[in-house]
C-alpha positions in Angstrom: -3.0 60.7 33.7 0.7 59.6 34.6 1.6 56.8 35.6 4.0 57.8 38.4 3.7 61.0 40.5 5.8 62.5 43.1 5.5 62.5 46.8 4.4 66.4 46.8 1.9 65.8 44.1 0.5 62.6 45.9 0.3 64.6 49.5 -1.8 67.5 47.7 -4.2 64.7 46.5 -4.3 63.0 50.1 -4.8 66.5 51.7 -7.6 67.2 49.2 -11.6 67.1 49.7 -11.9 64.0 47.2 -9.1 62.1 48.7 -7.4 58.7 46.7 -7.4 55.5 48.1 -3.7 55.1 49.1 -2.8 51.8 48.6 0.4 50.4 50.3 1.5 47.3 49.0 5.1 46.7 50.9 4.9 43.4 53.0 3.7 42.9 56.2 7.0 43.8 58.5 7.5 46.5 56.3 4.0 47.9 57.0 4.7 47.2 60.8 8.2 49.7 60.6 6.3 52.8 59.2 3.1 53.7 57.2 1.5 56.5 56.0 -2.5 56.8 57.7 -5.0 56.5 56.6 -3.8 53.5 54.0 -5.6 49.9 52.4 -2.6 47.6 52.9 -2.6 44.6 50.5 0.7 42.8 50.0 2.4 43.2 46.3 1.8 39.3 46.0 -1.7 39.7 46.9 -3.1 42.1 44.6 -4.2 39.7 41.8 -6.2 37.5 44.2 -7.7 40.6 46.3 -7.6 43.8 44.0 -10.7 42.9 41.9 -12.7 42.3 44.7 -11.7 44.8 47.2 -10.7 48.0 44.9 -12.7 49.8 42.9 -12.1 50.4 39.2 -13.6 53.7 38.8 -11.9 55.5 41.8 -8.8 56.9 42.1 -5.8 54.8 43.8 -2.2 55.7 45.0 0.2 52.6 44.8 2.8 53.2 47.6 5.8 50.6 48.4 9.1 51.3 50.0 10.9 53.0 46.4 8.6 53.2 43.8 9.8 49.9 42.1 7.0 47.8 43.3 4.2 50.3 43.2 5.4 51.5 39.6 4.5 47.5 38.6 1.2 46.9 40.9 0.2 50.6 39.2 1.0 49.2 35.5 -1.0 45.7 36.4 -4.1 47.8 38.1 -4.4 50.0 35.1 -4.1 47.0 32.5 -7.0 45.2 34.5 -9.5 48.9 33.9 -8.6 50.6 37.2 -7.5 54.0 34.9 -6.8 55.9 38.1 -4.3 54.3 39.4 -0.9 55.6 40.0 2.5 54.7 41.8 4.1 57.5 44.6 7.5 57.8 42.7 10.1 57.1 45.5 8.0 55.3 48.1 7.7 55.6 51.4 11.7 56.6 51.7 11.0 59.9 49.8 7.6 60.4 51.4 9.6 60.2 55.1 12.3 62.3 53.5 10.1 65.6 51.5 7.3 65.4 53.6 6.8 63.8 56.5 10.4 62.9 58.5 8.3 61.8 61.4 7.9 58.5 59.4 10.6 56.4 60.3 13.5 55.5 56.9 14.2 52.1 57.3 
């Protein structure tokens, strides 16, 4: 399984009858600009305190920030602590607003 996947991969798996968790872990304000529903919104700078407890290892997760950099990192760190499913949405939120959904506001 890759690490990083595209924003057209990522919408096929949301759309899908087994959906991912989609995890969006830009900060608060950013959240509050534009977000993609449904989503679990846990700060980058949270994750090592919350992900244990509030993720599960065995499912699959979407890591989503605003351009793939911190998502591509929180992805790395879920997969080194067991979650095997994880993967970050190359591009972030900017490319999700700009292939697939430009109703999402670019900020």
């Amino acid at each position: 399984m890759d690490l990083e996947i595209n924003v057209v991969h990522a919408q096929a798996l949301l759309s899908g009858d087994n959906p991912p968790l989609l995890l969006d872990v830009r900060e608060p304000a950013e959240y509050a600009i534009a977000r993609i529903d449904p989503s679990t919104h846990i700060p980058m700078g949270e994750i090592p305190g919350r992900a244990l407890q509030e993720l599960e290892e065995e499912s699959p997760i979407l890591v989503l920030c605003h351009h793939g950099m911190r998502s591509l990192s929180v992805a790395a760190w879920l997969r080194q602590q067991g979650f095997e499913k994880a993967q970050s949405i190359r591009g972030g939120i900017h490319a999700w607003s700009n292939f697939i959904d430009p109703t999402i506001r670019c900020y």
